[in-house]
Backbone as ProteinMPNN parsed JSONL, in Angstrom:
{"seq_chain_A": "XXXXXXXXXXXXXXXXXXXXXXXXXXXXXXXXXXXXXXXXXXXXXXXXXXXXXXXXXXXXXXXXXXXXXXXXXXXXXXXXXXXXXXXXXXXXXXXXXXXXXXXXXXXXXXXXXXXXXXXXXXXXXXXXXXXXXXXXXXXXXXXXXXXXXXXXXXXXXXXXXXXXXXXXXXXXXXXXXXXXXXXXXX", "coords_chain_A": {"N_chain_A": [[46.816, -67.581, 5.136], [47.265, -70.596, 3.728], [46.57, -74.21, 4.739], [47.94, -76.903, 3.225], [45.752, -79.761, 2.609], [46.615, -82.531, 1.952], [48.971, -82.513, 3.204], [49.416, -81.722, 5.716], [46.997, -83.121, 7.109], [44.674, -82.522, 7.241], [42.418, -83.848, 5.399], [42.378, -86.31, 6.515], [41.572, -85.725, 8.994], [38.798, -84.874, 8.816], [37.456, -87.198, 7.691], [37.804, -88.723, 10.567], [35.463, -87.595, 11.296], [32.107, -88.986, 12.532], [29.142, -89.55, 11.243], [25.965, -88.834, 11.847], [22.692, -90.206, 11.102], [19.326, -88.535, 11.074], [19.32, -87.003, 13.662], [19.1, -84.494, 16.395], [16.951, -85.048, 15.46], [14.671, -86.674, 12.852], [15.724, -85.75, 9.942], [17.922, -84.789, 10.024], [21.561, -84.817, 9.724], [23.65, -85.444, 11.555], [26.822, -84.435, 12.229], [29.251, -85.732, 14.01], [31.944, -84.587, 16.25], [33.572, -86.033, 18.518], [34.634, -88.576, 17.407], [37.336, -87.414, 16.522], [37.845, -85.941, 18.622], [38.167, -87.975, 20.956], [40.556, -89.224, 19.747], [43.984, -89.496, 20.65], [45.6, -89.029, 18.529], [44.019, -87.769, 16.458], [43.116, -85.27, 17.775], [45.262, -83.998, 18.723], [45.931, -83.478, 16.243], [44.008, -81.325, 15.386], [43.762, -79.238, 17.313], [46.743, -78.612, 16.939], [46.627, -77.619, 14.442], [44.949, -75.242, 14.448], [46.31, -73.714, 16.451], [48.594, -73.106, 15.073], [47.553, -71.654, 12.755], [47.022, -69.507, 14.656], [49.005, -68.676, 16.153], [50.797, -66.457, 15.918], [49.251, -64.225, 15.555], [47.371, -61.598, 17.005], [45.594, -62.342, 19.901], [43.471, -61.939, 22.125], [42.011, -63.673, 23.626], [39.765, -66.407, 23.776], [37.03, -67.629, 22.988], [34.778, -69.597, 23.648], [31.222, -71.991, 21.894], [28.766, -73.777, 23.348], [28.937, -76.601, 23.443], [30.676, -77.984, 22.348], [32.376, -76.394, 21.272], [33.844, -75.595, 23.956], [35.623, -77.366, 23.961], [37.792, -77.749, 22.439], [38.139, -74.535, 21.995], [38.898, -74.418, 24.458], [41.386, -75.864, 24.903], [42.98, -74.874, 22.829], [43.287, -72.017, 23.616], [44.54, -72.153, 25.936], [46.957, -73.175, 24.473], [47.345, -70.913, 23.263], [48.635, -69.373, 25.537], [46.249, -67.6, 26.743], [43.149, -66.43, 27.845], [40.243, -68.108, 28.645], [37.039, -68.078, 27.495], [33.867, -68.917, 28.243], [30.928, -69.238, 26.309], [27.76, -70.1, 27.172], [24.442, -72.142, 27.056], [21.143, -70.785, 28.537], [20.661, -70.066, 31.319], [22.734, -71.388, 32.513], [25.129, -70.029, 33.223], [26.718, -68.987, 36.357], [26.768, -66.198, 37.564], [26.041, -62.588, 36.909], [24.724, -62.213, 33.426], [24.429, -61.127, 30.219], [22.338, -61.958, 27.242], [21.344, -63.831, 24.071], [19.165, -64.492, 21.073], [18.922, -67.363, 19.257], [18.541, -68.887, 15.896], [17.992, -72.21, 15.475], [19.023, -75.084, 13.243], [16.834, -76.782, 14.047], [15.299, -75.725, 15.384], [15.101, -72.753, 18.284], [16.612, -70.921, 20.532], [18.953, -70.043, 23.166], [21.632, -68.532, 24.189], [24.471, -67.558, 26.685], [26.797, -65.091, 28.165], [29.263, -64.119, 30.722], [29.253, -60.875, 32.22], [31.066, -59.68, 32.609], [32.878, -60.954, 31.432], [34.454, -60.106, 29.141], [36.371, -57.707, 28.149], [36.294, -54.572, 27.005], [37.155, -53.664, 23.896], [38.902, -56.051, 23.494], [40.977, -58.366, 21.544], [39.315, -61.068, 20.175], [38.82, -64.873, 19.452], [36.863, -66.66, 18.137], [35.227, -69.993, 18.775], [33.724, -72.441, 17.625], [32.21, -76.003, 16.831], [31.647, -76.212, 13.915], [29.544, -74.913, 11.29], [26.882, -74.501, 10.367], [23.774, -73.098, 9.971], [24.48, -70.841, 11.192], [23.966, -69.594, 13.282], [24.245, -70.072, 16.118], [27.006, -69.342, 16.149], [27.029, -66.718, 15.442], [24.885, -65.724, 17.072], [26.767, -65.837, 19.361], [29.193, -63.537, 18.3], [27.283, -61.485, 18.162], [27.013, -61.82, 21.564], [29.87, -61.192, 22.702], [30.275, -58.761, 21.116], [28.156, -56.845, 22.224], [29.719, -57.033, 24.617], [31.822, -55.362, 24.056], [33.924, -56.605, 23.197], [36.323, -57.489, 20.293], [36.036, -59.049, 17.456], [38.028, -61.042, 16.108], [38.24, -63.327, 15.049], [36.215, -66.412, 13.382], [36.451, -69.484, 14.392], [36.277, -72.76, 12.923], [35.823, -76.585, 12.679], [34.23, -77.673, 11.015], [32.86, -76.518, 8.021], [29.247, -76.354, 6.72], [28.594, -76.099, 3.078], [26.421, -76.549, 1.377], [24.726, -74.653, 3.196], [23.804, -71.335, 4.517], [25.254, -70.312, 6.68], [28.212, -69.837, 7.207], [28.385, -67.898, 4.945], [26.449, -66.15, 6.319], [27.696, -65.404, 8.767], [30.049, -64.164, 7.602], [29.333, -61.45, 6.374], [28.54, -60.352, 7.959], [30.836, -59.151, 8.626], [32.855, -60.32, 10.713], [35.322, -62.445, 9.941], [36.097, -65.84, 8.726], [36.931, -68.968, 9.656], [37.322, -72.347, 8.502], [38.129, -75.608, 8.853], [37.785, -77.682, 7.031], [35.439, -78.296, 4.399], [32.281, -79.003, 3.706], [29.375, -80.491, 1.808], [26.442, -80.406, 4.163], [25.088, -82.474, 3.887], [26.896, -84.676, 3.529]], "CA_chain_A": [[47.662, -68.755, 5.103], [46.461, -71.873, 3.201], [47.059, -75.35, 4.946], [47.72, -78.199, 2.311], [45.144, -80.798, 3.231], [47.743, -83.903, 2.101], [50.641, -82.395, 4.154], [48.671, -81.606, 7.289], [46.29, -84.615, 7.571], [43.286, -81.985, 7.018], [41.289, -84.763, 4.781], [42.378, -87.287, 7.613], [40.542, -85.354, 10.311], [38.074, -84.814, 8.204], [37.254, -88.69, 7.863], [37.463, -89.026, 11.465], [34.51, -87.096, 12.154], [30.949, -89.415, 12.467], [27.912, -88.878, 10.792], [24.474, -89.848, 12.753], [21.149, -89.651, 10.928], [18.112, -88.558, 11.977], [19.708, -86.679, 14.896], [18.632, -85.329, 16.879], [15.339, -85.647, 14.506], [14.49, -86.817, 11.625], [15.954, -85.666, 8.453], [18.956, -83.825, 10.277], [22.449, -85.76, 9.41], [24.177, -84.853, 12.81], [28.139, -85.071, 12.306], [29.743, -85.746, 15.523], [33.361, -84.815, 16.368], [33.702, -87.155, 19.374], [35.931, -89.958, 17.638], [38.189, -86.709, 16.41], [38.463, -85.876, 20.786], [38.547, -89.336, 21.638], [42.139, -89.912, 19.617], [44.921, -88.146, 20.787], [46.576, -88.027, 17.68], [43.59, -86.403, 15.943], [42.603, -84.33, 18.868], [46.422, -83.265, 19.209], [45.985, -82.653, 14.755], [42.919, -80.589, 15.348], [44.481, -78.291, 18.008], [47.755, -77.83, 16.508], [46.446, -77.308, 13.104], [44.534, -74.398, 14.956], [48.002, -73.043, 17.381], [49.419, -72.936, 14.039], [46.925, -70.475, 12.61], [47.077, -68.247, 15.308], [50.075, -68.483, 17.3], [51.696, -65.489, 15.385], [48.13, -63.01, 15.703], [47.3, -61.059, 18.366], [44.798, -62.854, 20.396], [43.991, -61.553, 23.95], [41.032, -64.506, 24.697], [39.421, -67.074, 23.059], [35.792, -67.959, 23.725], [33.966, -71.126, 22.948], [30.135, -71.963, 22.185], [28.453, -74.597, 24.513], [29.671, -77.274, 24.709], [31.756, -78.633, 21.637], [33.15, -74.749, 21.263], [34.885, -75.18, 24.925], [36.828, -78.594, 24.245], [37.953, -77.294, 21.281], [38.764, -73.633, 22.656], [40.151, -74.388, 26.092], [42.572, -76.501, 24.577], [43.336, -73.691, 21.687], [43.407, -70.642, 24.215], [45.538, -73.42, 26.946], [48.662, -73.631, 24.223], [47.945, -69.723, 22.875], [48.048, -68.791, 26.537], [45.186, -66.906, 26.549], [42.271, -66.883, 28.378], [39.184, -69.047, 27.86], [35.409, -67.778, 27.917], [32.219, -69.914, 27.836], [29.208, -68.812, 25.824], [26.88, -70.901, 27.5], [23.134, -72.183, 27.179], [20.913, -70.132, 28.828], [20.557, -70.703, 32.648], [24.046, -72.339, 32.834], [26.289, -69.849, 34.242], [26.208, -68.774, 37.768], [27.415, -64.319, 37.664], [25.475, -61.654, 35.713], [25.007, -61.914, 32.288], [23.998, -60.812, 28.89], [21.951, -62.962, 26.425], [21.249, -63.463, 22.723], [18.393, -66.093, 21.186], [19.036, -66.888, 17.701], [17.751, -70.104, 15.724], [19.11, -73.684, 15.049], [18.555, -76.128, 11.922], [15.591, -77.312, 14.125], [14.117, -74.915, 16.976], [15.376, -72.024, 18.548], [17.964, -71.278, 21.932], [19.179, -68.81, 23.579], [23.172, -68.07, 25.044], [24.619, -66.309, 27.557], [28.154, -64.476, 28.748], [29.316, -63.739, 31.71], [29.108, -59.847, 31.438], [32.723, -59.086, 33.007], [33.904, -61.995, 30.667], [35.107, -60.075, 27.295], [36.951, -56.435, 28.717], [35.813, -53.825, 25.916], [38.362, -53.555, 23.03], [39.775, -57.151, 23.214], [40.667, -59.162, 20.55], [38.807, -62.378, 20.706], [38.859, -65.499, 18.8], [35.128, -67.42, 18.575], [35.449, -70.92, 18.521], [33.009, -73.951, 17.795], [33.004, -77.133, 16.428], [30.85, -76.175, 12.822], [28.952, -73.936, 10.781], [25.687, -74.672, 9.453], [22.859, -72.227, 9.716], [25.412, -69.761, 11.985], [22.799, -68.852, 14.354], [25.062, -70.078, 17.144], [28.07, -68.135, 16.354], [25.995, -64.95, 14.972], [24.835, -65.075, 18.647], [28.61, -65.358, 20.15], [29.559, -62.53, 17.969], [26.672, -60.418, 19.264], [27.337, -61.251, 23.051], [30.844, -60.326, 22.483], [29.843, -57.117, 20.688], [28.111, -56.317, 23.291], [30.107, -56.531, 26.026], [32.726, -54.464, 23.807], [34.58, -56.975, 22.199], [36.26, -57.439, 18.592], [35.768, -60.466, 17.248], [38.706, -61.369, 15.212], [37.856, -64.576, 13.317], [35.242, -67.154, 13.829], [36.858, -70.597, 14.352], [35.497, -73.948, 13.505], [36.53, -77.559, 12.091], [33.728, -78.101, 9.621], [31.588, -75.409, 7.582], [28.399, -76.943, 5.676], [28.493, -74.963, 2.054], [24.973, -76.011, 1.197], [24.032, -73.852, 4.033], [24.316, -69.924, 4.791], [25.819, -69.568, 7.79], [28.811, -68.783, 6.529], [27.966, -66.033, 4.182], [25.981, -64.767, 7.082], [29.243, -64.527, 9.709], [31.327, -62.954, 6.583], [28.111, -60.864, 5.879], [28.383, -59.951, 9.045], [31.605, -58.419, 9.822], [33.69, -61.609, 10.98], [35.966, -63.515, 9.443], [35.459, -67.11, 8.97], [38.349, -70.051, 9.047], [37.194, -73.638, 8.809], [39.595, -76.918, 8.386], [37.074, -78.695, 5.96], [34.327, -77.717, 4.102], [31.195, -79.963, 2.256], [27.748, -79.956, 2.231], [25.928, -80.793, 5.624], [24.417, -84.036, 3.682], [27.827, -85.803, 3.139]], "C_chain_A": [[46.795, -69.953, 4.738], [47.319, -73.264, 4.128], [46.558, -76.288, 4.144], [47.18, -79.414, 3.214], [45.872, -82.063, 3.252], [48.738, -83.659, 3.197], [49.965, -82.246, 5.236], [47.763, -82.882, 7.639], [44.741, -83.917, 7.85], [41.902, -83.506, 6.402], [41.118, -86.425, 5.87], [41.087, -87.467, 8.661], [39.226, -85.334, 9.927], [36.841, -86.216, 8.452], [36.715, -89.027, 9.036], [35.584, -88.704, 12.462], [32.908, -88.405, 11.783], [29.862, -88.478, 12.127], [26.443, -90.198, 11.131], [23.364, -89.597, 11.767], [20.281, -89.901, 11.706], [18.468, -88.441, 13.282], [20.097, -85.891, 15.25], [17.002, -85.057, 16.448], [15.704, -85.72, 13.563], [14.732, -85.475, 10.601], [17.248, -84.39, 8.804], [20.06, -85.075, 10.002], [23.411, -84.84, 10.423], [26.015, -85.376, 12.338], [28.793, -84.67, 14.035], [31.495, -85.777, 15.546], [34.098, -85.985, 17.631], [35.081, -88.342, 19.037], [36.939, -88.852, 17.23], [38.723, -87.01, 18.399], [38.42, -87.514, 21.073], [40.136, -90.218, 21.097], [43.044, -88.944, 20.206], [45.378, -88.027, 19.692], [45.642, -86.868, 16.762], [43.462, -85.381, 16.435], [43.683, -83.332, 18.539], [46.569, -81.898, 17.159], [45.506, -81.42, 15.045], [43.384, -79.127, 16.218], [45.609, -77.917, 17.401], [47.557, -77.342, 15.165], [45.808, -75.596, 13.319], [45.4, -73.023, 15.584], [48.503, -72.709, 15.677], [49.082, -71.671, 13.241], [47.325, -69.315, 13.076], [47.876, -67.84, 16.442], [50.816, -66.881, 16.95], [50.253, -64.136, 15.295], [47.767, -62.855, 17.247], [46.176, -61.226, 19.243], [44.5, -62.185, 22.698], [42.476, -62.337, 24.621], [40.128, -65.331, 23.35], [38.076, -67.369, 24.072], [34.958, -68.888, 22.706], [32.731, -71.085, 22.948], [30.185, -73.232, 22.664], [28.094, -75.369, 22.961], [31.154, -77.743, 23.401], [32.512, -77.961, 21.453], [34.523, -75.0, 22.415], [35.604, -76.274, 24.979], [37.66, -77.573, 23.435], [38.849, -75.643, 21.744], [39.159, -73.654, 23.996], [41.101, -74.931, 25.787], [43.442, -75.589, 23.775], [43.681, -72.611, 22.826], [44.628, -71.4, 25.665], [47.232, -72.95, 25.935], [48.508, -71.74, 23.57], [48.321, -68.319, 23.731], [47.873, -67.455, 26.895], [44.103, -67.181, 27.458], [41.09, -67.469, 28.163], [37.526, -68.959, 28.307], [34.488, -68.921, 27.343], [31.167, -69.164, 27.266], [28.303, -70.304, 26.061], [25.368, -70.943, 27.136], [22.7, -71.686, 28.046], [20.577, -70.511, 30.166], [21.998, -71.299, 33.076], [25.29, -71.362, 33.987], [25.981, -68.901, 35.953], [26.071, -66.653, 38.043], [26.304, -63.73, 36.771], [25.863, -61.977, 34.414], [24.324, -61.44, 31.514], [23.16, -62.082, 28.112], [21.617, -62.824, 24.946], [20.265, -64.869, 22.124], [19.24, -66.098, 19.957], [18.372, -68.695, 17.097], [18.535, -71.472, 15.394], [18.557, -74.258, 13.697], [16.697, -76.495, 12.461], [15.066, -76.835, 15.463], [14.994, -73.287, 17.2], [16.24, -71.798, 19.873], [18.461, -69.941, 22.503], [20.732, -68.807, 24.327], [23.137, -67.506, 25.528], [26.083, -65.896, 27.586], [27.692, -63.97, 30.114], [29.336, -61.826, 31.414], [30.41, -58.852, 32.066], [33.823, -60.327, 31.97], [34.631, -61.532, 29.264], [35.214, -57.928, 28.082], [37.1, -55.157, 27.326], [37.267, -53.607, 25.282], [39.293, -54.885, 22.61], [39.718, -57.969, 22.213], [40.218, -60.611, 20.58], [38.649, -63.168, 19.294], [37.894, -66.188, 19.01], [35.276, -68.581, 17.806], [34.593, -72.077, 18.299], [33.374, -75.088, 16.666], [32.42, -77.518, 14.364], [30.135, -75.057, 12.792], [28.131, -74.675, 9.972], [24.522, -73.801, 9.086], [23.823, -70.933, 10.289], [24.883, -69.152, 12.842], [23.951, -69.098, 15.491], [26.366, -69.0, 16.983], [27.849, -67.129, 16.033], [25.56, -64.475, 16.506], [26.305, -64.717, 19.53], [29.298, -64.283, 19.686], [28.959, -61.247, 18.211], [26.945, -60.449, 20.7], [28.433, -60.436, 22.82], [30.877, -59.04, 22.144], [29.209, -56.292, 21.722], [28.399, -55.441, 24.568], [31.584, -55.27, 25.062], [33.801, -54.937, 22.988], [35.208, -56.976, 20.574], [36.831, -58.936, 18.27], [36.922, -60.587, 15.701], [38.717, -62.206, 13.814], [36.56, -65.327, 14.452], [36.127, -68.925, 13.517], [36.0, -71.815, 14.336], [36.037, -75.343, 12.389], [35.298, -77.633, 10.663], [32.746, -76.516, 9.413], [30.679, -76.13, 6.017], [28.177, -75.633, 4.592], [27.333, -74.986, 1.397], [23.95, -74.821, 1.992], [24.635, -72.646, 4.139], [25.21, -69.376, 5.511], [26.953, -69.204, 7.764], [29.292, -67.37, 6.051], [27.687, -65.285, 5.462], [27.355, -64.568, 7.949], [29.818, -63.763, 8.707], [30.63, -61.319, 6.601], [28.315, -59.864, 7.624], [29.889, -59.358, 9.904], [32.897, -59.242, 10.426], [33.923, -62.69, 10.147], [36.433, -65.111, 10.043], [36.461, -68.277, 8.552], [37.784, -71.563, 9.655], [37.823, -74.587, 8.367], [38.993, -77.629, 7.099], [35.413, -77.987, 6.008], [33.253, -78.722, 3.387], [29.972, -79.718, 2.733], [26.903, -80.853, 3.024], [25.22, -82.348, 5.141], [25.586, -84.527, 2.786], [28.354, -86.542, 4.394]], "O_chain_A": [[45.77, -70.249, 5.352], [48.549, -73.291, 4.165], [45.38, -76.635, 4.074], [47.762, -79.942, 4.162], [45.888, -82.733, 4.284], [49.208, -84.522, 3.939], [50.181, -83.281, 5.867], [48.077, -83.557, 8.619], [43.833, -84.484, 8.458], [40.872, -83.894, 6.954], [40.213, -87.257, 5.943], [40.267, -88.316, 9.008], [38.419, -85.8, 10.73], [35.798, -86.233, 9.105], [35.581, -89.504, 9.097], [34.951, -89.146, 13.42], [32.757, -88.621, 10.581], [29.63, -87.308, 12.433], [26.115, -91.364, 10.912], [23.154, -88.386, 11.687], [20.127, -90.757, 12.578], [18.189, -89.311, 14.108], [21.287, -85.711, 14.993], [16.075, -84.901, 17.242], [16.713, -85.183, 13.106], [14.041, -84.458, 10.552], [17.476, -83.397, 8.114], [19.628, -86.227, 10.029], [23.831, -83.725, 10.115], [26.32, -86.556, 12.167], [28.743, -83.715, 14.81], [32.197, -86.658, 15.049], [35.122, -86.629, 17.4], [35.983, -88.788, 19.746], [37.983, -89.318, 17.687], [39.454, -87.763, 19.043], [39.336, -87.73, 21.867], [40.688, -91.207, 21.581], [42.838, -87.73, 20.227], [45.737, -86.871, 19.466], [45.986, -85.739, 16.411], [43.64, -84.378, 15.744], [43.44, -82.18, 18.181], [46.898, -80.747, 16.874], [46.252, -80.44, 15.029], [43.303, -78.032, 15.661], [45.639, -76.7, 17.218], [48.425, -76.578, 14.742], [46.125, -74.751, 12.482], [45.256, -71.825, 15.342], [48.745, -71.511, 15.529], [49.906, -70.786, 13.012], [47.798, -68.359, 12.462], [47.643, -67.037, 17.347], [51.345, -66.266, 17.877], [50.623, -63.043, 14.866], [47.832, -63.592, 18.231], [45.612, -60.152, 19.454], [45.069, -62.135, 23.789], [41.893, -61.951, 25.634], [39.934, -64.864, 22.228], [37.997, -67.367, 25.3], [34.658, -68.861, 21.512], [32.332, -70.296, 23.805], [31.21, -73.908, 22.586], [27.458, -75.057, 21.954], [32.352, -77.765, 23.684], [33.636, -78.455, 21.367], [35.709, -74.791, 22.159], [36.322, -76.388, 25.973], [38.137, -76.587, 23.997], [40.078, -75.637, 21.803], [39.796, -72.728, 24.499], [42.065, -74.542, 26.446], [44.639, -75.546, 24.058], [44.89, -72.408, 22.718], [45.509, -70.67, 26.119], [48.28, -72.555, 26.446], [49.604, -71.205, 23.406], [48.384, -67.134, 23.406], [48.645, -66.547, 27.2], [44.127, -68.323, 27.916], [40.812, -67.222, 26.989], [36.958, -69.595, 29.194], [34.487, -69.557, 26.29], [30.545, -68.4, 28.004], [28.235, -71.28, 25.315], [24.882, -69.84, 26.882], [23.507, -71.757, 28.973], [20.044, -71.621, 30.132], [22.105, -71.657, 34.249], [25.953, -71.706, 34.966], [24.953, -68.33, 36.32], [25.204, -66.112, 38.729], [25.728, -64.445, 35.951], [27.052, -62.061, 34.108], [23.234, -61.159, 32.012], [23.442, -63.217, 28.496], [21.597, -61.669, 24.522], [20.467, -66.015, 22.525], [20.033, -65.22, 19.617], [17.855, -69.502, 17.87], [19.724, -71.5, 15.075], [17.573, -73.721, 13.187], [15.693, -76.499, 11.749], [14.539, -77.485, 16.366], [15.472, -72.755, 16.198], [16.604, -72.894, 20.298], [18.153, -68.854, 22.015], [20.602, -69.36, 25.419], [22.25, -66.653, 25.505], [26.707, -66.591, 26.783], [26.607, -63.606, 30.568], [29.451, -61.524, 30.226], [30.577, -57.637, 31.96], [35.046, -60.438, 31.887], [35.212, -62.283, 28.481], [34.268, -57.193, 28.364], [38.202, -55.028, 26.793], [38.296, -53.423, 25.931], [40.149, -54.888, 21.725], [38.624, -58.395, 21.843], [41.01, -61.362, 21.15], [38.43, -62.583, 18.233], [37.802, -66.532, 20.188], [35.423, -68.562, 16.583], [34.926, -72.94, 19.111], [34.342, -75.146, 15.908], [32.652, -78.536, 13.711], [29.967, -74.29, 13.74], [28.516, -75.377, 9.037], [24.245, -73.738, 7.888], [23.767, -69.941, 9.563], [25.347, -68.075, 13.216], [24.615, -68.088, 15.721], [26.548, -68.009, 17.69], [28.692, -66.317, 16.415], [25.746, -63.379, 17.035], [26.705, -63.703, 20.102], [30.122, -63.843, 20.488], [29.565, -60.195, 18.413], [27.129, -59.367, 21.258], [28.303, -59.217, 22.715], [31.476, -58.211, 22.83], [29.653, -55.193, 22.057], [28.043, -54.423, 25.162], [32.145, -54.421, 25.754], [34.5, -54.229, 22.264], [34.522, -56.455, 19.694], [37.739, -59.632, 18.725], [36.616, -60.274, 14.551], [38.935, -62.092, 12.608], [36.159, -65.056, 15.584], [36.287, -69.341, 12.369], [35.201, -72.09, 15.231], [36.617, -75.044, 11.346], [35.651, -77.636, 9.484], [32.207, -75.763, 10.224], [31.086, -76.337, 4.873], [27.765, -74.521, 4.925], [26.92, -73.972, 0.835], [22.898, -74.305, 1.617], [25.848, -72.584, 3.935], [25.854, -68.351, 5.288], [27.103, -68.105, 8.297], [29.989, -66.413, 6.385], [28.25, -64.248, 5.815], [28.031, -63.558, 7.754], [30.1, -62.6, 8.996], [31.256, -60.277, 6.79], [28.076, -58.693, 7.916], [30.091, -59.179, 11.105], [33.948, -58.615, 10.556], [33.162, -63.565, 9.732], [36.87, -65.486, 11.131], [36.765, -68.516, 7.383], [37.78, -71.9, 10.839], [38.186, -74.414, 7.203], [39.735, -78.092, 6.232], [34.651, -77.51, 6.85], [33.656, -79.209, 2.331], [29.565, -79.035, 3.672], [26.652, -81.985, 2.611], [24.897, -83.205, 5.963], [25.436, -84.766, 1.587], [29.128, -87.492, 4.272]]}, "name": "protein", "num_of_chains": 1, "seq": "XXXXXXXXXXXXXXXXXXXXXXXXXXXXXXXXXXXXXXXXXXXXXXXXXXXXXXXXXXXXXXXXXXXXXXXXXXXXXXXXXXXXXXXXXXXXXXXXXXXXXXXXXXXXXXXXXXXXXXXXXXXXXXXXXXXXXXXXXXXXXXXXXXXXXXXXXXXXXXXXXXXXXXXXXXXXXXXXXXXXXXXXXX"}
């Protein structure tokens, strides 16, 4: 399903999002969704543009990466009611878990799951707030795998096309739906 960017207010949301340089170092151009969540009407765009997607597929849990992943998917897995997992930074959650490192634009990191949080066979929807190198959601698609999961799509509002990460989720097995696409230095 294609959503027309004029009729939906795709190039709107788009707009809304801030772009920081040099953050958080030098010669990274950090876009920040923040004034998106801080309107309701984009916030409410951004979510229903999302419900809209996947109200009609068979979703049995949505799981977010830390931290911009779980606005973003608790609100999404809230109206597709569904349940709503955290892939957290490493140390963060309190129960047994699993872990996965993988690398960022500028260091390296490590996630976790809870390891009763994704019930082998379920269809899961992996949610954050961008795609740039894909190390973060390449790791959320391995915990999930893991614990037994099947990783339906990979959800996220922006995907940078100068960069791989991308390719690598496709490359990898999971399909990849982002609202707006350009290259990480616009």
């Amino acid at each position: 399903m294609l959503i027309h960017p004029e009729v939906m207010g795709v190039d709107a949301l788009a707009e809304k999002i801030r772009k920081i340089e040099n953050w958080p170092q030098k010669g990274i151009l950090f876009h920040d969704i923040t004034p998106v969540l801080q309107s309701a009407e984009y916030f409410r765009l951004l979510v229903d543009l999302l419900v809209y997607r996947y109200m009609g597929q068979k979703v049995d849990v949505v799981a977010g990466v830390d931290a911009r992943g779980f606005i973003i998917g608790a609100a999404l897995a809230y109206q597709l009611n569904v349940g709503f997992v955290p892939i957290r930074k490493k140390g963060k959650l309190p129960f047994d878990t699993v872990s996965q490192s993988y690398t960022l634009e500028y260091g390296e990191a490590v996630v976790e799951i809870h390891t009763d949080a994704i019930k082998s066979g379920a269809r899961v929807l992996l949610v954050d707030d961008l795609v740039a190198t894909g190390g973060t959601m390449l790791a959320g698609v391995e915990l999930i795998r893991k614990l037994g999961g099947d990783v339906i799509e990979a959800a996220a509002i922006l995907e940078f096309t100068d960069l791989t990460g991308g390719k690598k989720i496709r490359e990898a097995g999971v399909p990849l739906f982002t609202l707006c696409q350009n290259e990480g230095c616009m």
